[in-house]
PyMOL Python script that loads the backbone (N, CA, C, O; Angstrom):
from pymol import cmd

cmd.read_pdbstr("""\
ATOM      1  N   UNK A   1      -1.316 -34.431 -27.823  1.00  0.00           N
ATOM      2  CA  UNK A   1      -2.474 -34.374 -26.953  1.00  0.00           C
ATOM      3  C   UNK A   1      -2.027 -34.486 -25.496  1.00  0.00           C
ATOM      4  O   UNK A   1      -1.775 -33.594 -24.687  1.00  0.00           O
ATOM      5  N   UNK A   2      -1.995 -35.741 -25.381  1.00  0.00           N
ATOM      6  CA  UNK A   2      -1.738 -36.047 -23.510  1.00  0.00           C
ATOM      7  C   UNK A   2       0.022 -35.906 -23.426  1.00  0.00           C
ATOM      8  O   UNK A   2       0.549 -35.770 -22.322  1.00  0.00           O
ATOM      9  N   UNK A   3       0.857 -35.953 -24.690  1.00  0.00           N
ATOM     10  CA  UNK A   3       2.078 -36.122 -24.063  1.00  0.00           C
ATOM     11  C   UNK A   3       2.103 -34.633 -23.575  1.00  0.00           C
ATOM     12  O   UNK A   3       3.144 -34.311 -23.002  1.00  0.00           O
ATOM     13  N   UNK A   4       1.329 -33.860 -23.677  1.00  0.00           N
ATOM     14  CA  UNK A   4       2.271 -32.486 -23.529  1.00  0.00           C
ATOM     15  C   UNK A   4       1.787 -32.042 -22.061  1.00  0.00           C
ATOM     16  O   UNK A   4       1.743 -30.874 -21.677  1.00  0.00           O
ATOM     17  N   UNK A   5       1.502 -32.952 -21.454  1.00  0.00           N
ATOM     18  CA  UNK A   5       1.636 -32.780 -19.591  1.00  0.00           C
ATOM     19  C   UNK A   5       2.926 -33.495 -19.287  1.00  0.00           C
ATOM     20  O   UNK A   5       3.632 -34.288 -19.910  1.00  0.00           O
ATOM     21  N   UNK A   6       2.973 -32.959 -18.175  1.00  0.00           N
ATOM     22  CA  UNK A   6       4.230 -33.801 -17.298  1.00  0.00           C
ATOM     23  C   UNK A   6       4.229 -35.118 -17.427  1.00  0.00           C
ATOM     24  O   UNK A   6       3.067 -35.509 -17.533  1.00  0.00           O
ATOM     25  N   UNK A   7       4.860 -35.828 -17.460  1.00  0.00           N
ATOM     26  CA  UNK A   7       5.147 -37.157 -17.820  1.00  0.00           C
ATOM     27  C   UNK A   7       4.545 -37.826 -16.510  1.00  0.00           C
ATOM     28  O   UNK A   7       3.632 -38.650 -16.554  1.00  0.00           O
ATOM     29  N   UNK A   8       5.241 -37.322 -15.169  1.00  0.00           N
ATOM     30  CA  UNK A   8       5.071 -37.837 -13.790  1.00  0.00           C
ATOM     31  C   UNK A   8       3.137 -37.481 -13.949  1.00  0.00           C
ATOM     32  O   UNK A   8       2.304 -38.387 -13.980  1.00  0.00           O
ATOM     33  N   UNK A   9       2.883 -36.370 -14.008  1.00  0.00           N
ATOM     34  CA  UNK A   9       1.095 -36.039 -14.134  1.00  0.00           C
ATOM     35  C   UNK A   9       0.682 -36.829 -14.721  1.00  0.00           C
ATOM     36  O   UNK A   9      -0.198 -37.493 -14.173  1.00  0.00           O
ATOM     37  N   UNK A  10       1.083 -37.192 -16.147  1.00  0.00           N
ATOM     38  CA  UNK A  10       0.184 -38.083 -16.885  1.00  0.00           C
ATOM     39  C   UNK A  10       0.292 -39.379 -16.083  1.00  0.00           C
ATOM     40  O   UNK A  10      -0.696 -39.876 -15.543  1.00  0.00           O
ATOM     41  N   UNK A  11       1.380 -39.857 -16.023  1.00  0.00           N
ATOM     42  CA  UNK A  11       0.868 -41.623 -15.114  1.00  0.00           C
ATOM     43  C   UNK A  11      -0.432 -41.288 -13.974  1.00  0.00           C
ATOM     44  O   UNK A  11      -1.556 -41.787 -14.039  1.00  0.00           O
ATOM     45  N   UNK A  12       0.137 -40.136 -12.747  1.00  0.00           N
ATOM     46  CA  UNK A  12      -0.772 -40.300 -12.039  1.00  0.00           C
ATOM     47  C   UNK A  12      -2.532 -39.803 -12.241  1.00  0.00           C
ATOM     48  O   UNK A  12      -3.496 -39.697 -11.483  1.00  0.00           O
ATOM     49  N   UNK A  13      -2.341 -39.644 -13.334  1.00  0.00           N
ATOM     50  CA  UNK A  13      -3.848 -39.159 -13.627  1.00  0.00           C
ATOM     51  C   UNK A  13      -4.537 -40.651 -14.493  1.00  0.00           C
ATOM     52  O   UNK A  13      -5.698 -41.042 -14.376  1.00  0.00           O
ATOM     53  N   UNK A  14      -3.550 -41.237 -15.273  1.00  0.00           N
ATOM     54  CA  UNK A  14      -4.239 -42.460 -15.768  1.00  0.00           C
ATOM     55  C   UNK A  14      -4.192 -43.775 -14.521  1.00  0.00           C
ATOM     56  O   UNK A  14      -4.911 -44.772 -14.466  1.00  0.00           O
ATOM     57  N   UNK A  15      -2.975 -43.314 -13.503  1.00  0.00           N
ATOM     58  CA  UNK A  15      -2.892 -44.358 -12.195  1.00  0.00           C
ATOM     59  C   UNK A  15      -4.286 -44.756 -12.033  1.00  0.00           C
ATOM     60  O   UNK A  15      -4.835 -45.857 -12.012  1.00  0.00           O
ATOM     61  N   UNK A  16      -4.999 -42.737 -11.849  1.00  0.00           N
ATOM     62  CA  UNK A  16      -6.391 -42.703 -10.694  1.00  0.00           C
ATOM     63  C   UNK A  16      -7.535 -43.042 -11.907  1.00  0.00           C
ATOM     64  O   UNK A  16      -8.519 -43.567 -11.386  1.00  0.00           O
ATOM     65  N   UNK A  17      -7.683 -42.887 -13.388  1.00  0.00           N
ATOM     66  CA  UNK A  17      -8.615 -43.493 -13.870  1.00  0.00           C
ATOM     67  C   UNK A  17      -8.730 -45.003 -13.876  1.00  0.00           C
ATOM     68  O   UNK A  17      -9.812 -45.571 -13.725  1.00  0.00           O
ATOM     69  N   UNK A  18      -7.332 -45.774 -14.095  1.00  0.00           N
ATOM     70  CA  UNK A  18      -7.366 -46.829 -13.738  1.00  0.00           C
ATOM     71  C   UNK A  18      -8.090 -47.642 -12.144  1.00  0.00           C
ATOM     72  O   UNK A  18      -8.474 -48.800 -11.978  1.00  0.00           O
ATOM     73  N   UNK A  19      -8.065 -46.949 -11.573  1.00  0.00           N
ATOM     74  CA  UNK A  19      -8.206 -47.143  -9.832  1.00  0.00           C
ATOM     75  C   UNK A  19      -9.883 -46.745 -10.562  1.00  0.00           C
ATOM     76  O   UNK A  19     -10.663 -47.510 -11.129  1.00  0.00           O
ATOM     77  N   UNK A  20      -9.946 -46.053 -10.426  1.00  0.00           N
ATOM     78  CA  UNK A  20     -11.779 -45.453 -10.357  1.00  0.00           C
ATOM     79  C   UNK A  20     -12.329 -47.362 -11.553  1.00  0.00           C
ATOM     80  O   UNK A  20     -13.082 -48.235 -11.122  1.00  0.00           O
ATOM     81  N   UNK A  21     -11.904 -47.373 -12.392  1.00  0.00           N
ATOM     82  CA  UNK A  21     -12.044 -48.400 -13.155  1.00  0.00           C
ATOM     83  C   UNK A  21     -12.624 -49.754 -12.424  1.00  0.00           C
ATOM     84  O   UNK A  21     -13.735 -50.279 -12.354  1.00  0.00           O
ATOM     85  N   UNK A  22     -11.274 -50.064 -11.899  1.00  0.00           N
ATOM     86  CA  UNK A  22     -11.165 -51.514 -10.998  1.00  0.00           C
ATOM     87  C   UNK A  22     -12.345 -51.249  -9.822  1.00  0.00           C
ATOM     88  O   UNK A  22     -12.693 -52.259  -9.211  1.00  0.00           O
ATOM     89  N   UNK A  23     -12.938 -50.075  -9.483  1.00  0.00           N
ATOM     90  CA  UNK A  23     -13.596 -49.582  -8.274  1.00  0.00           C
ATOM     91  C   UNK A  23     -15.065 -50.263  -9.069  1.00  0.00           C
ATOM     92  O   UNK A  23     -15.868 -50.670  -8.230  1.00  0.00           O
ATOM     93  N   UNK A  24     -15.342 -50.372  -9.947  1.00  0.00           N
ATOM     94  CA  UNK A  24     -16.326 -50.318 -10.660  1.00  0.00           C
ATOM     95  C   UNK A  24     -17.226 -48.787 -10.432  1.00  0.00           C
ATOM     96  O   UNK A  24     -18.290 -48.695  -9.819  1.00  0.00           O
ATOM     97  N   UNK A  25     -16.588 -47.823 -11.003  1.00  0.00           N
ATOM     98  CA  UNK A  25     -17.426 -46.304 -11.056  1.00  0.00           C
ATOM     99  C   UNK A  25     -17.187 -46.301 -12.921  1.00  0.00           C
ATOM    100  O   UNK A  25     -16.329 -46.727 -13.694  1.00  0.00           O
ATOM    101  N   UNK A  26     -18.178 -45.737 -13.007  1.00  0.00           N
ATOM    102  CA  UNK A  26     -18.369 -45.468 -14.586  1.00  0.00           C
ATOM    103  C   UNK A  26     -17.360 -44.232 -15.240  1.00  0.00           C
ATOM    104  O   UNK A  26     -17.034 -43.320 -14.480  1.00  0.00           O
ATOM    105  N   UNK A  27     -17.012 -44.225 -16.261  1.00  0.00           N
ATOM    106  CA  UNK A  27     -15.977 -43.451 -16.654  1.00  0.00           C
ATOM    107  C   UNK A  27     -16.825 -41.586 -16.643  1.00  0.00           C
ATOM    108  O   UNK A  27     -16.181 -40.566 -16.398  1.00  0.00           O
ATOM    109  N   UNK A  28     -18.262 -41.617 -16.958  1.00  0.00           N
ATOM    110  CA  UNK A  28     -18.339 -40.360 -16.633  1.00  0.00           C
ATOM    111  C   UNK A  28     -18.297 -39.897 -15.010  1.00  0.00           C
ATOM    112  O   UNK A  28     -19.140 -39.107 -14.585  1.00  0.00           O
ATOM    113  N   UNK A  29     -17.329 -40.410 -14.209  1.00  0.00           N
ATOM    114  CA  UNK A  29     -17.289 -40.387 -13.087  1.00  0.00           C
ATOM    115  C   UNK A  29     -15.896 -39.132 -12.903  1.00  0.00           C
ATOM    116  O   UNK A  29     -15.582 -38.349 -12.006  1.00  0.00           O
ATOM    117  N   UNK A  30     -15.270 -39.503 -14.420  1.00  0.00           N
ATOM    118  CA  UNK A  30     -14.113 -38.449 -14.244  1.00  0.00           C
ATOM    119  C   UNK A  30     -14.135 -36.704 -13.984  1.00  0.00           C
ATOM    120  O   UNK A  30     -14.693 -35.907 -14.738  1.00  0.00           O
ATOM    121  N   UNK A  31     -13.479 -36.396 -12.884  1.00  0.00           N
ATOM    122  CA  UNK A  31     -13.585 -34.974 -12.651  1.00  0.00           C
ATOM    123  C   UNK A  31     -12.891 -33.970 -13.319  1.00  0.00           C
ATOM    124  O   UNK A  31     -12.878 -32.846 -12.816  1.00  0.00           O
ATOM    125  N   UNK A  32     -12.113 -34.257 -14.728  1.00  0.00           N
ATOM    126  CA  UNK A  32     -11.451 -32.914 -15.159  1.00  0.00           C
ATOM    127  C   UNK A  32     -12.533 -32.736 -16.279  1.00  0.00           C
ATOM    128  O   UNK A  32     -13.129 -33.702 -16.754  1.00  0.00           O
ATOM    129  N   UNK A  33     -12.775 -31.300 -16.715  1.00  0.00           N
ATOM    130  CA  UNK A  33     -13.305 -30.791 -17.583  1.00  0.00           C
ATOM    131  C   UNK A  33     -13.126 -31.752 -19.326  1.00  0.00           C
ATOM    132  O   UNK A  33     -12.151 -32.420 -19.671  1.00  0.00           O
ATOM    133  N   UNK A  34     -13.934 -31.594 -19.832  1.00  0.00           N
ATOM    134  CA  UNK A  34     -14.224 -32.061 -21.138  1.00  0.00           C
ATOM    135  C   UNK A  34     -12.709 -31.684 -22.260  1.00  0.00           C
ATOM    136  O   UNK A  34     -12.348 -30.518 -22.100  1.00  0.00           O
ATOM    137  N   UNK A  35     -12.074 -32.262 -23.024  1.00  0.00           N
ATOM    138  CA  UNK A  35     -11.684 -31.957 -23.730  1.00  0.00           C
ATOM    139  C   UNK A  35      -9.898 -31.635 -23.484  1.00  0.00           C
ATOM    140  O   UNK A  35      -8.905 -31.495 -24.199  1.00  0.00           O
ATOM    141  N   UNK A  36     -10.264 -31.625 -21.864  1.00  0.00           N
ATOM    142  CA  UNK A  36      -8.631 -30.963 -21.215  1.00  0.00           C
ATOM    143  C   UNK A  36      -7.752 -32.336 -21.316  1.00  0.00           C
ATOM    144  O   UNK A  36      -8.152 -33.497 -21.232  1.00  0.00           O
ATOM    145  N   UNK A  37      -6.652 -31.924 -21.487  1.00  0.00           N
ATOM    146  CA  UNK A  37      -5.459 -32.966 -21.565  1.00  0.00           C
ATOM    147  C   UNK A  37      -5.192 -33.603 -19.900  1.00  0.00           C
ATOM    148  O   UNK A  37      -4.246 -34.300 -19.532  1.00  0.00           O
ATOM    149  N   UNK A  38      -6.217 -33.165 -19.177  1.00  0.00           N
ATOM    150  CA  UNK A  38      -6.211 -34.522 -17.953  1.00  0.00           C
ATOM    151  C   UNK A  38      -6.670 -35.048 -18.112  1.00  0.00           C
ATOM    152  O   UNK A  38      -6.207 -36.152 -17.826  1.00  0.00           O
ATOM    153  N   UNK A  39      -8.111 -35.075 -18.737  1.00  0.00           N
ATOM    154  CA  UNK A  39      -9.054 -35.765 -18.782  1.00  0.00           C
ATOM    155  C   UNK A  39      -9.244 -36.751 -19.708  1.00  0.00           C
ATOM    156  O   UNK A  39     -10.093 -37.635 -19.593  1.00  0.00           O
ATOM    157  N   UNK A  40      -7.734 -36.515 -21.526  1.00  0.00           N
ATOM    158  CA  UNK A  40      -7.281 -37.430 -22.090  1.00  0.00           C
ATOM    159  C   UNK A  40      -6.585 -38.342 -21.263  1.00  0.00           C
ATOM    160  O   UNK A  40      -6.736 -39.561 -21.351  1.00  0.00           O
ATOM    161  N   UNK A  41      -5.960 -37.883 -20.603  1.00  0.00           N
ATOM    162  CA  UNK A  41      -4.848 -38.895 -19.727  1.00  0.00           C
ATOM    163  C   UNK A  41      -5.580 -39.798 -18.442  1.00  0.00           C
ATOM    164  O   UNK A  41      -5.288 -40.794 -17.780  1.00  0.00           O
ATOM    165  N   UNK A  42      -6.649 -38.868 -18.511  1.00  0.00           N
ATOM    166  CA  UNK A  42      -7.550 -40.128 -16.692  1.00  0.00           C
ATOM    167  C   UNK A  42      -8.252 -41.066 -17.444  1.00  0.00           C
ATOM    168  O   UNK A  42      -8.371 -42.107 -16.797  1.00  0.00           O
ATOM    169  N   UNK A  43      -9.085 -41.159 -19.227  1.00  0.00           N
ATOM    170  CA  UNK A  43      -9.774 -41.862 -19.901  1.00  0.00           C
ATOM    171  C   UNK A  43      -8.175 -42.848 -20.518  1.00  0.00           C
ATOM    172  O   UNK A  43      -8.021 -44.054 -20.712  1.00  0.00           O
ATOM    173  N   UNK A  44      -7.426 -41.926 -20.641  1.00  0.00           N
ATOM    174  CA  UNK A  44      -6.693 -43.083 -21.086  1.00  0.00           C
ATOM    175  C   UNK A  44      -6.216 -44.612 -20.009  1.00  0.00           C
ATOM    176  O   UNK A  44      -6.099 -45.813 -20.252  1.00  0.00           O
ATOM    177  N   UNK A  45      -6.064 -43.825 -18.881  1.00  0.00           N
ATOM    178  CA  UNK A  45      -6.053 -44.790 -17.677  1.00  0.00           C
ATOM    179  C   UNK A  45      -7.248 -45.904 -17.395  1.00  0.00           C
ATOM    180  O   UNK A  45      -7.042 -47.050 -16.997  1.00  0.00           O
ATOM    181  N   UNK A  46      -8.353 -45.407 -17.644  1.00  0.00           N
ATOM    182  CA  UNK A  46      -9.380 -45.901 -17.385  1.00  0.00           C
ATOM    183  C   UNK A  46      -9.543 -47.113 -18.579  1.00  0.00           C
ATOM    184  O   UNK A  46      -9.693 -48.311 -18.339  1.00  0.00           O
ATOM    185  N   UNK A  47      -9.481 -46.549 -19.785  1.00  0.00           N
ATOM    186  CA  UNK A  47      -9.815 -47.615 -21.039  1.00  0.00           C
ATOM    187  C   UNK A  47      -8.778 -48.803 -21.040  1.00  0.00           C
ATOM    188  O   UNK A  47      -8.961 -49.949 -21.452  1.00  0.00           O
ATOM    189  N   UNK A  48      -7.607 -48.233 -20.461  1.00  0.00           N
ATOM    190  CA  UNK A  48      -5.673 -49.077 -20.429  1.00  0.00           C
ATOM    191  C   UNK A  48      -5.619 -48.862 -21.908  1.00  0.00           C
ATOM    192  O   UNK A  48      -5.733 -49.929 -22.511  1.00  0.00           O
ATOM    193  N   UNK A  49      -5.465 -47.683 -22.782  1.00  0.00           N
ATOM    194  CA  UNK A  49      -4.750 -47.504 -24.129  1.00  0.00           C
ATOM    195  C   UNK A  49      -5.036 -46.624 -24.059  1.00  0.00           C
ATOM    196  O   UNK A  49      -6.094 -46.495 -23.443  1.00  0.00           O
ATOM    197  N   UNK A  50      -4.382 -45.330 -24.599  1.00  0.00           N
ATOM    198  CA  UNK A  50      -3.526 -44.132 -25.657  1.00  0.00           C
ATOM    199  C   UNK A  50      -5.029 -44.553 -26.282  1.00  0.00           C
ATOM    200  O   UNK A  50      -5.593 -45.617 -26.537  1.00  0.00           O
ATOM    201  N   UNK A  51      -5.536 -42.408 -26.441  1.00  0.00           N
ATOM    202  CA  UNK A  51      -6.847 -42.465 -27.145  1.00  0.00           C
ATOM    203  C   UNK A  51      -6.262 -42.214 -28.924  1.00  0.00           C
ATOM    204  O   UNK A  51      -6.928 -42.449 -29.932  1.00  0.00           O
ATOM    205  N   UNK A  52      -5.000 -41.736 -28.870  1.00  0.00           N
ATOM    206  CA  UNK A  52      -5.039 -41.735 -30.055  1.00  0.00           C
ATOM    207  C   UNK A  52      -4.201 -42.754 -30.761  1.00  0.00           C
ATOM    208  O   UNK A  52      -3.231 -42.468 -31.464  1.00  0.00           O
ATOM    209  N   UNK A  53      -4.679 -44.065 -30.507  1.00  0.00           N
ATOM    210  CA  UNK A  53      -3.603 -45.331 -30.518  1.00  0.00           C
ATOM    211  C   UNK A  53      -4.620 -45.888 -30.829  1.00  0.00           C
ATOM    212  O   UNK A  53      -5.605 -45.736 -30.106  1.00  0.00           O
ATOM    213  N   UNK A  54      -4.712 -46.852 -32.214  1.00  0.00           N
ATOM    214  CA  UNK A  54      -5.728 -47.458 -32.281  1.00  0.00           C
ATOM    215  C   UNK A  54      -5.768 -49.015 -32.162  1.00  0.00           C
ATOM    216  O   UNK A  54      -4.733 -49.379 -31.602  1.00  0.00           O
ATOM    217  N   UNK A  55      -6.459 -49.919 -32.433  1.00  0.00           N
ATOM    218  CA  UNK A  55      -6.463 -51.235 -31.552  1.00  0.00           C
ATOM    219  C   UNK A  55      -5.380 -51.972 -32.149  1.00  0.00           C
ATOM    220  O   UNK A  55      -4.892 -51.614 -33.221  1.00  0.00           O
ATOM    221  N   UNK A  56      -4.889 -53.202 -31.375  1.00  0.00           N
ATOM    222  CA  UNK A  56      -3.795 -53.791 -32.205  1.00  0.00           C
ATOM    223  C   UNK A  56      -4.115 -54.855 -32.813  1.00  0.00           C
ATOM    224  O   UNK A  56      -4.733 -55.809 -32.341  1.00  0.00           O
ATOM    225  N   UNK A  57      -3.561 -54.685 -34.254  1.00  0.00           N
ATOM    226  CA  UNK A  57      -4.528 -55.644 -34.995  1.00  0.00           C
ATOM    227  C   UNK A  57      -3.990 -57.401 -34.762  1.00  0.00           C
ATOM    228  O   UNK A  57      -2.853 -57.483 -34.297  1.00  0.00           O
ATOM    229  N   UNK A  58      -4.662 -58.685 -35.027  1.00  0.00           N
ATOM    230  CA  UNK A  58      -4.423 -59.699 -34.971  1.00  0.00           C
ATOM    231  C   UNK A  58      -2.875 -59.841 -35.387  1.00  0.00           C
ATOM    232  O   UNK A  58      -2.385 -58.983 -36.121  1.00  0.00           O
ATOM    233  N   UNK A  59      -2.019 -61.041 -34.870  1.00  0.00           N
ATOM    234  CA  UNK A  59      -0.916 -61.004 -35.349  1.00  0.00           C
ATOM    235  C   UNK A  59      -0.832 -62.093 -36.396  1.00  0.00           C
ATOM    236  O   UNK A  59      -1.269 -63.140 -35.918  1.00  0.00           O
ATOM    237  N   UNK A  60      -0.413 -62.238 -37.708  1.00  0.00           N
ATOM    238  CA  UNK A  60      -0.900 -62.938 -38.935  1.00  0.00           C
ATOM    239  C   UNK A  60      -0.083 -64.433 -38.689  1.00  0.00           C
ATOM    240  O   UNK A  60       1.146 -64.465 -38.734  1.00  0.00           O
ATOM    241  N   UNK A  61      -0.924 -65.701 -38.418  1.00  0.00           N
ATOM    242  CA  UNK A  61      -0.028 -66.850 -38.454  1.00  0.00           C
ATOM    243  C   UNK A  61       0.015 -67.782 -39.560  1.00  0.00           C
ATOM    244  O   UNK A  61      -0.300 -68.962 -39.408  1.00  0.00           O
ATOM    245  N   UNK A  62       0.535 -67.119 -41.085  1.00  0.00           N
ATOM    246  CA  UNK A  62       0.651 -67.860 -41.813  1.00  0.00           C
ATOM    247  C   UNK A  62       1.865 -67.594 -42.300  1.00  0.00           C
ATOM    248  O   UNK A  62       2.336 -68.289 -43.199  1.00  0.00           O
TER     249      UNK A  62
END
""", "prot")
cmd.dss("prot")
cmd.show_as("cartoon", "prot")
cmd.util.cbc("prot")
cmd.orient("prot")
């Protein structure tokens, strides 16, 4: 999905979802088209996790 942009592109596109984030603007605030692999990479910035990464589960203390 998102790896297959530039490596340097992908940080700075999740840099600026992250930034829009901390700004308090709502994530449909993002400007790349629906579905495009910037717009995986600016939501991934924004959420702070990889959309196709799923949550990390508890770590077991017994």
């Amino acid at each position: 999905m998102a790896n297959d942009l530039d490596p340097k592109r992908r940080h700075e596109l999740a840099v600026e979802g992250a930034n829009v984030r901390a700004s308090g603007r709502p994530k449909d605030a993002c400007p790349y088209p629906l579905e495009s692999l910037e717009r995986i990479a600016w939501v991934e910035g924004f959420d702070g996790e990889p959309i196709d990464q799923g949550p990390d589960l508890p770590i077991d203390q017994t």
